[in-house]
N, C-alpha and C positions, 0 to 999 in steps of 0.2 A: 547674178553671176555666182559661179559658184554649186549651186543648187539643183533638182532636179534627181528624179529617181533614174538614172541612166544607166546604174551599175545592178544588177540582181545581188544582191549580201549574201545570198543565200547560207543565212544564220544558220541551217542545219548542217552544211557541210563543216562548220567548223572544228567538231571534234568528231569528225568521220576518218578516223586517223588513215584508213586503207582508200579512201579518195583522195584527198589530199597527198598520199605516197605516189599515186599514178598522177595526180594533177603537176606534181615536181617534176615527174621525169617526162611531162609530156610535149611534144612537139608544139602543142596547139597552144601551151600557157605562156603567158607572158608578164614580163616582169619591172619595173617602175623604179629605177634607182633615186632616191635623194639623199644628196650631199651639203649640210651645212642651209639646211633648211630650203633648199632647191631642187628643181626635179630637170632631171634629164631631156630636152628638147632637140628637134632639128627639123630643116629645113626652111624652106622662103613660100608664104609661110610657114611659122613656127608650128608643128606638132610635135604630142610626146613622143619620144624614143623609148617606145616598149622591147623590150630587148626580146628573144626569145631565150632557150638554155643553153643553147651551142654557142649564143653572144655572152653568155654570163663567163667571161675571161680570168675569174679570179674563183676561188673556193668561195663558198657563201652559206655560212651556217644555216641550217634548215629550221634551226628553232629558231633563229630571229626574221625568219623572212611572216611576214601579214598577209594574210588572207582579204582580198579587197572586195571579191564576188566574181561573179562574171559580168566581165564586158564586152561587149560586142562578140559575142557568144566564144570567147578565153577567158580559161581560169586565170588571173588578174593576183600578183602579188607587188607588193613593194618592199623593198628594205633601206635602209638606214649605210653610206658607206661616211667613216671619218679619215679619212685618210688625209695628207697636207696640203694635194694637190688634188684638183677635179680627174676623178677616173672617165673613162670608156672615152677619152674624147676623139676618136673615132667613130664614134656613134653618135656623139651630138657635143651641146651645150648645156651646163648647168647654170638654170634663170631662176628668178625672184618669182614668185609665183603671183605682187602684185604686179607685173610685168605679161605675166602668161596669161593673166583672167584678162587682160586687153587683147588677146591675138588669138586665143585657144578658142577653136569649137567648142560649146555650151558643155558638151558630155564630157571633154578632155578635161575642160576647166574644173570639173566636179571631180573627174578621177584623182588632179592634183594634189584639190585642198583636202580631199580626203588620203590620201596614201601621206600629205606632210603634216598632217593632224597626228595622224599615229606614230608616226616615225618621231617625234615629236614629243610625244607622252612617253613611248616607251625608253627614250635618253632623260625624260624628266623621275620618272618611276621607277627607278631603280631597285631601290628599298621598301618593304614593306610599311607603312606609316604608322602602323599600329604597335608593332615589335619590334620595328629598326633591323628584323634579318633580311637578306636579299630575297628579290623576288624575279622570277622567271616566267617567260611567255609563254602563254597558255590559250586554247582559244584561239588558235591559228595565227598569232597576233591580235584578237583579239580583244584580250584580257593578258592580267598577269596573277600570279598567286605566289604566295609565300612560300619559302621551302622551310620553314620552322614548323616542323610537325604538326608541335603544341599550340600553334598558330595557323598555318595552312588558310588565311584568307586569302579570298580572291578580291582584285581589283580591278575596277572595268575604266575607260577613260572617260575624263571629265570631262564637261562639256559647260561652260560659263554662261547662263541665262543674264541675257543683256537689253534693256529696254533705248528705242531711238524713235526719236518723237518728233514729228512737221506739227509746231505748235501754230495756229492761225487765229488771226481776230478781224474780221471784216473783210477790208482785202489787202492786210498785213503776215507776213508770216515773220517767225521768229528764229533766225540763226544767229548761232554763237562761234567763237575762234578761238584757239588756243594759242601761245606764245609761241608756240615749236612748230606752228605748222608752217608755209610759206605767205611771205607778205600778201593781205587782200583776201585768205582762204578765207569763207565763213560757209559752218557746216551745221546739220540739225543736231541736238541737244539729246546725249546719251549716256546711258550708267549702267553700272552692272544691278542686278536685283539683289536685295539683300534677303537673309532669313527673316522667315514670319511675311511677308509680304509679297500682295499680288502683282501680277505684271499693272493694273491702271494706280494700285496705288505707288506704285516706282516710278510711273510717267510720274505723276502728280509730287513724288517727292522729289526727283533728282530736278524737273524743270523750277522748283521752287528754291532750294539749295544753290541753283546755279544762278539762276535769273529775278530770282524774287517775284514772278510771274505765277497768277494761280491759273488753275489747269479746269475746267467744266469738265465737261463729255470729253470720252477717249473712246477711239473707234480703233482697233486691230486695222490693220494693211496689211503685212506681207513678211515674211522672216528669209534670213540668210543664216548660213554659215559662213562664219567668220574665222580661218583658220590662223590667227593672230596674237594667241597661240591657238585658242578651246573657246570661242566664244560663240554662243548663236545669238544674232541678231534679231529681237521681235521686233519691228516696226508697228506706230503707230499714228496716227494725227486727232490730235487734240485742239479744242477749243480754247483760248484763254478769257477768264472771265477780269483781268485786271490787263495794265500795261506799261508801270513804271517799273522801268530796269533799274536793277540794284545787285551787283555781282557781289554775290553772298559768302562762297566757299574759296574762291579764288582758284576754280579750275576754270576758268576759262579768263582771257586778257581781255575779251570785249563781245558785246552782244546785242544788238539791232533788229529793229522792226525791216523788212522789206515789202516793196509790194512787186506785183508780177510785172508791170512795166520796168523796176529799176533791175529785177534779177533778168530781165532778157537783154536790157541796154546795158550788160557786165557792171553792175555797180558791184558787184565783188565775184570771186574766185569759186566757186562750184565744186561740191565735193567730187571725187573721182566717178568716172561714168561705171566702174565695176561693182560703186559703194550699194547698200541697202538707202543710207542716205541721200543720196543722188535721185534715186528713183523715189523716196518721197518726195522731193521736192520737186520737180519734173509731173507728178501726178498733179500734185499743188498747183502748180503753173498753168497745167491744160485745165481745168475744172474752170464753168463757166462762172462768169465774175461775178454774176449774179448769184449764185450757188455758195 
């Protein structure tokens, strides 16, 4: 969830300043509002509410609006509204977006996390980070750049490389819990990647930091974006060459061998079916027991 090339970027058009002028005033483009980290939805079920410009009810600065690509063959923007109260509600609903990646068709669900990624970065980036002067969208949304002459960087948005690991030993797998999540959750074991280090040496650190468990062979699965705020999720499943738990860092409240009989007779809580997590474990489960 989440994921999927559905949208064309088309990175060229970004600073085609004379496309983008007719892409504004055009009939055919359509536009993504998020409020307060939510996006605009409606109907039973739930789809985005793409506005068109004759729905766009309010003045809408043209420099803060993003360029998202085209989708489903309209030029595709989003912006950012703060206002105290949810706008256009004549036009829909403003949802949680891990709410939406459960009901949204696979492309909407992508158009989401992508238009509340940027909307997102560009309330967090304000300021240049290098010289403290402000910084301005640039890049159609995007990017931003400095307006300090003597400075004049550009800034592009961040994106957190995050390693989550189905760590397995025979016909055990290894999930862990955290204290904040809901009673009974137990979910696969993940961390962000630090500098100087590859994605199998992160698996191998963050599982042994948290579990005290060492790590063999690591094999790549699958990646996600994670719009929570900027993180992409690398997946992977690993072997463990050891097995006594010993919660080492104190990120996690507790942590458990299961095997595939006790995760189908619910011995505990399953992370969300939209997770990257989810679906390693789910792979883990279908794999022949013998295997």
């Amino acid at each position: 969830m989440f994921a999927g090339a559905f949208v064309d970027r088309s990175g060229e058009r970004r600073k085609d300043d004379d496309w983008l002028a007719d892409a504004l005033e055009s009939d055919d483009s359509r536009f993504l509002a998020v409020w307060r980290q939510q996006c605009l939805a409606a109907g039973d079920p739930p789809a985005l509410a793409l506005l068109t410009r004759q729905q766009l009810d309010r003045p809408v600065d043209e420099h803060e609006l993003i360029f998202l690509g085209i989708f489903k063959e309209h030029p595709t923007f989003a912006f950012g509204v703060d206002d105290e109260s949810p706008p256009y509600e004549q036009r829909g609903e403003f949802q949680q977006l891990r709410y939406l990646g459960t009901v949204l068709p696979a492309d909407e669900a992508n158009l989401a996390a992508h238009a509340r990624a940027l909307v997102g970065w560009h309330a967090s980036q304000v300021y240049c980070g290098h010289c403290g002067s402000e910084a301005r969208p640039a890049a159609a949304g995007n990017a931003r750049i400095c307006v300090n002459e003597d400075c004049g960087r550009q800034i592009f948005p961040r994106v957190d490389p995050a390693i989550i690991v189905l760590v397995h030993r025979g016909d055990r797998c290894l999930l862990g819990r955290q204290a904040s999540w809901p009673e009974g959750r137990y979910s696969t074991i993940a961390g962000f990647v630090e500098p100087g280090e590859s994605l199998e040496d992160a698996v191998r650190r963050e599982v042994y930091e948290e579990t005290n468990i060492r790590v063999g062979s690591v094999a790549y699965h699958s990646s996600q974006p994670w719009p929570f705020p900027s993180a992409l999720m690398l997946g992977f499943v690993a072997e463990a060459t050891s097995e006594e738990i010993e919660l080492n860092d104190a990120e996690l409240e507790d942590a458990r061998w299961f095997t595939r009989e006790e995760l189908l007779a619910g011995a505990c809580k399953l992370p969300f079916r939209i997770s990257i997590a989810r679906r390693l474990v789910d792979h883990w489960i279908s794999l022949d027991r013998s295997g």
